[in-house]
N, C-alpha and C positions, 0 to 999 in steps of 0.2 A: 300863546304864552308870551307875554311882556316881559323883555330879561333888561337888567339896566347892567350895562360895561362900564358906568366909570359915572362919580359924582362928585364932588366939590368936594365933600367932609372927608374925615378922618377913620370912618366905617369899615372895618376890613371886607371888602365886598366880593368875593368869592367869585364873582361874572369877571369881574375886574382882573383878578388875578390869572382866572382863564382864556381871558379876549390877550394879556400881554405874553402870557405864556405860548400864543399860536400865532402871534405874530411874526410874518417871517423875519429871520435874520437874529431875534429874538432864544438866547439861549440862556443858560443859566449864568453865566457869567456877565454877559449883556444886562438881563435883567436886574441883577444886583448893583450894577453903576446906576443906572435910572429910579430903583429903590433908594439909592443912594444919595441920588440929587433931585428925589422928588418928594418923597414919602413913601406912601401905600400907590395901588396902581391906580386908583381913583385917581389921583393929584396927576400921575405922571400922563393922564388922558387928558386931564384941563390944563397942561402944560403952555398948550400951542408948539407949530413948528420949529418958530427960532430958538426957545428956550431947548426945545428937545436937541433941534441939531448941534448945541452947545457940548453935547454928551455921547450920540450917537452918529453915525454917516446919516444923508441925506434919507436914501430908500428906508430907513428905519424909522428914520425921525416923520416921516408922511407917512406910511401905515400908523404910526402910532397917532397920528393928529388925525388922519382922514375917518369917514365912516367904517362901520363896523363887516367885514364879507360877509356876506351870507353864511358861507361855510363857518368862521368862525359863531356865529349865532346858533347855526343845530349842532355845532361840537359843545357850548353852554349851557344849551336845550337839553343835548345827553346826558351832559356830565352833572346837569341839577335833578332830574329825573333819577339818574342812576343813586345819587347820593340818598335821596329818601328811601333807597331798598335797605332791610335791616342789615347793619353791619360796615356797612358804607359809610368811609369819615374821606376829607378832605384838611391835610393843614397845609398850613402856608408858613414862611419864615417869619410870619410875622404870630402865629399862635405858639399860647404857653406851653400848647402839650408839644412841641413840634420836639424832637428828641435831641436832647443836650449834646450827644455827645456828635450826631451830624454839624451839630454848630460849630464844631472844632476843626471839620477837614476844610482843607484848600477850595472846594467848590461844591457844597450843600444845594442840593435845589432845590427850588423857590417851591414846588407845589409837591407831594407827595400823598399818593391814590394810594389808601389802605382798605383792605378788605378784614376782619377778624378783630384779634383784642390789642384795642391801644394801649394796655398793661403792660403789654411785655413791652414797649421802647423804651422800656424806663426802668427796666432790670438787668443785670449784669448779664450780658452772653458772651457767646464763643463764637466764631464764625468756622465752620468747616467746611474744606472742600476737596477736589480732587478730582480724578478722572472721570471724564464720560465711558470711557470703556474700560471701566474696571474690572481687576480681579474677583473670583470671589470671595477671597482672603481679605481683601479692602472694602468689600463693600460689607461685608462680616464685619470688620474691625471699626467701619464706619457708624454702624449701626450699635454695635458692642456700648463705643465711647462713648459715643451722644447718648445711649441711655443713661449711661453712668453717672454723665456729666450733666445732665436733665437732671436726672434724680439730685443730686446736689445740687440745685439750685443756678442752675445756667441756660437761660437759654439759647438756642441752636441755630445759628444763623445761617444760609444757606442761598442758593441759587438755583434750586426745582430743576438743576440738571437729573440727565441722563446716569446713573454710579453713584458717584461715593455723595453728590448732593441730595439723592434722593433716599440714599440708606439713610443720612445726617437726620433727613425729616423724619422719615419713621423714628430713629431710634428718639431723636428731640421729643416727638410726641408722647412715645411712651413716657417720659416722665416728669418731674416733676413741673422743670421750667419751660417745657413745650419747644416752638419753633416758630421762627420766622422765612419765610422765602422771599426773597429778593430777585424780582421777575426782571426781563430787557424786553418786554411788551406790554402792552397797555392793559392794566387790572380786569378788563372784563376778556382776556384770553387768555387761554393756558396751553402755555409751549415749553416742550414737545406734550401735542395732545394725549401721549400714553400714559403722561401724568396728572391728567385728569382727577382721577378719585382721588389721588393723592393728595392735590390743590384745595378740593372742597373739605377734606377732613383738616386741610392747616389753615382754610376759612374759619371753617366751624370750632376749631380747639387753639391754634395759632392765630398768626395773623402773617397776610401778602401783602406787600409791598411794591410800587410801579413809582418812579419818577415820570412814565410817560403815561400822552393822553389818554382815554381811551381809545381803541381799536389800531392805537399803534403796530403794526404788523412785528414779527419777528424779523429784523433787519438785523445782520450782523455786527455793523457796529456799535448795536446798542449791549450788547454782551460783557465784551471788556471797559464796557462805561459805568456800568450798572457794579464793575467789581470792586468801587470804592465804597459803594454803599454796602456790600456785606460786610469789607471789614470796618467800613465807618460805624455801626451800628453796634460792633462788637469789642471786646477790649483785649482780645487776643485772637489770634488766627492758625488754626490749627491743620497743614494738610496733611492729607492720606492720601499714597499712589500720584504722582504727576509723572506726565514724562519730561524729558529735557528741554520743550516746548507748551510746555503746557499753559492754558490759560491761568490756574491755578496759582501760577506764579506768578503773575500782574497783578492777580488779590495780595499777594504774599507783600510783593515789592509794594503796593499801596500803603498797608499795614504799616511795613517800615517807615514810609514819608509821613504816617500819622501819627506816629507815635505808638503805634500798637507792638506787643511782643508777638514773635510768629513760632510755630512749634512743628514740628517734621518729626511723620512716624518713617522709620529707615524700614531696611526692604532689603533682599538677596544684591548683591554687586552685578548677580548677573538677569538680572530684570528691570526692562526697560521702562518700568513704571515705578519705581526707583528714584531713577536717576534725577528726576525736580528735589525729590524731599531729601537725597543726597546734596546736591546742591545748597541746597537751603543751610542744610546743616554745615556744610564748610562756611557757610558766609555769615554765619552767628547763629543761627535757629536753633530752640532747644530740643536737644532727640526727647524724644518720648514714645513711653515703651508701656508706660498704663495711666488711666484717668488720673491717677491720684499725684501725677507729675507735673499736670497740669496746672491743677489746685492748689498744691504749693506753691506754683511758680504766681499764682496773682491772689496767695494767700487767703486765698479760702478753707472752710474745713474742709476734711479728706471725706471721698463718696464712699455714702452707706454700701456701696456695691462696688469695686473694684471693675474694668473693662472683662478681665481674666476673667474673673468668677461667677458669667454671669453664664446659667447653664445653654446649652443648646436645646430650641425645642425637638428637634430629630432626635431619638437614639441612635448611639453608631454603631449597623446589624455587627454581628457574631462574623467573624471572619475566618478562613481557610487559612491555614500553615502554608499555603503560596500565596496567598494576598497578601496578608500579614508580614511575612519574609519583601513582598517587593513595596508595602509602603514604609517599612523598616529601612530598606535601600532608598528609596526615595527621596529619604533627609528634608531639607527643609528647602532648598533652592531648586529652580528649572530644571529642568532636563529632559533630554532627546528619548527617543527609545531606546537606539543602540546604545546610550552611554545607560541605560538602567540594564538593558540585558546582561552587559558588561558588568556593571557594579552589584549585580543579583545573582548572577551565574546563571541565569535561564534565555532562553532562546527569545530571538525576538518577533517572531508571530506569537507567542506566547505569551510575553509581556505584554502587546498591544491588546490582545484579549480579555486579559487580568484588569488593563487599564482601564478598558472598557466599565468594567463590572464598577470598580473602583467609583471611575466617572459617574455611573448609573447612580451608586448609595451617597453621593456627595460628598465622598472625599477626596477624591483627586480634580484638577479640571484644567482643564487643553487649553493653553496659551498661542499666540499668535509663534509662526517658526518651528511649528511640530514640536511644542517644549512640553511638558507636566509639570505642577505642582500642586503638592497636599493644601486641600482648603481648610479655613479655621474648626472644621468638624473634627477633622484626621487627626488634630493635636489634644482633643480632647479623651 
């Protein structure tokens, strides 16, 4: 296969854009000054060395002048193969469809690997996010919202984490305005592989998203890289559950520098997945307590479905006058065993028994530190 990296004309030529994008030293911010003082990548190949080293260091400006690596050649090879599979787009900063609103943040990248429907980059979403090790109260409430908020015409922008990213997708999918996932590996991997099925159903009904090449591995720092483009993508940022550390909040703080509004669902004081979307909230974030607070806040209509109203598919079984009595005690926040033995009046091998059962029908569930609390079932 014959692949041309770079021509005279004015052609947006996609090899082009590939051979500058793998060149080393070559990043997004790089390539936009040489876009800049060249054209399209075509041009900035028939540049020569001294015009390049005008713009760039020396070791850049001679990859970009010299012959093509081989490597670079079967990564163009892949990635024009790959593109002819259905569903497979490629844009560049320089295509119409490339999404308006990346145009706006501090550093858009020059190439963007889509898998599913280029529709949704051009419709109003939300981006949500949250813990990898969620509750099951957050990943309930994650899942709740993004229906809600689907169904009214949003859709659900996300990072194919572990928790509250991966409920965001389901619940997006369900409805009306679907979902996006926002990957930090290269379009033809999905990480963590346990969200596999998950991946090919937001192929097939949404659409994935990679700023990296293909077979870029899961490297770390492409994680908190990758978290401007969720909230670049989105026109508001909603988390569920972070903790005090959480990556969560780099999306959040992102949002901020773009202009986006952020929003924090609150949580017990005394849970430590909390304490991000507390944060948030002292430092302007608006609390949010159902879908429909949302929607006001960037003035859309109110959802056909409230977050609250949406039923559980479980029924929640028939309960005993001691179950009943200790998730009555239970209340709404954390707690130990002896402080429920305590707060129920019954013993505490007893209580942990009960818990048990509790645990088993999906209404209570074991937090990290020997704690309990009631899950989104138990309030129904």
């Amino acid at each position: 296969m014959t692949i041309s990296t770079h021509n005279g004309s004015t052609q947006d030529d996609p090899a082009a854009w590939l051979r500058l994008m793998d060149t080393p030293g070559v990043g997004p911010v790089t390539a936009r000054a040489l876009l800049s003082a060249f054209g399209l990548p075509g041009a900035v190949f028939c540049a020569g060395f001294d015009a390049l080293h005008h713009v760039v260091p020396s070791p850049i400006a001679r990859a970009l002048a010299g012959p093509v690596p081989d490597s670079t050649l079967a990564l163009i090879e892949a990635t024009l193969a790959w593109l002819q599979l259905p569903g497979n787009h490629l844009l560049t900063l320089a295509d119409a469809a490339y999404p308006r609103l990346l145009l706006e943040i501090a550093d858009p990248p020059p190439l963007l690997y889509l898998k599913g429907r280029l529709d949704l980059l051009t419709r109003p979403a939300l981006a949500v996010v949250g813990s990898r090790n969620a509750s099951a109260q957050g990943v309930a409430n994650a899942e709740h919202f993004s229906q809600a908020l689907s169904d009214a015409g949003l859709t659900i922008v996300s990072g194919l984490a572990l928790g509250i990213d991966a409920a965001a997708h389901r619940g997006g999918l369900r409805g009306f305005g679907s979902t996006i996932a926002v990957i930090g590996t290269g379009i033809d991997l999905v990480y963590p592989y346990s969200n596999r099925v998950l991946a090919g159903l937001i192929a097939e009904q949404g659409c994935i998203v990679s700023e990296y090449a293909l077979a870029t591995p899961a490297l770390p720092a492409n994680f908190p890289r990758r978290n401007r483009l969720i909230s670049g993508l989105a026109r508001a940022v909603l988390v569920i559950e972070a903790a005090a550390r959480s990556g969560s909040l780099i999306t959040a703080r992102m949002a901020g520098e773009q202009g986006r509004d952020v929003f924090a669902i609150p949580g017990s004081i005394h849970s430590a997945l909390a304490k991000g979307c507390h944060a948030l909230i002292k430092q302007g974030a608006k609390l949010v307590e159902s879908a429909d607070d949302v929607l006001v806040e960037l003035q859309l209509p109110a959802a056909a479905v409230s977050a609250e109203s949406i039923p559980d598919p479980d029924p929640v079984p028939a309960l005993d006058a001691e179950l009943q009595a200790l998730l009555v005690a239970l209340g709404h926040d954390p707690v130990d065993v002896d402080g429920l033995a305590q707060r129920a009046s019954q013993d505490a091998a007893g209580v942990m028994g009960r818990l048990l059962t509790l645990e088993l029908n999906g209404l209570v569930e074991r937090l990290p530190g020997g704690l309990f609390q009631r899950t989104h079932k138990a309030h129904h």
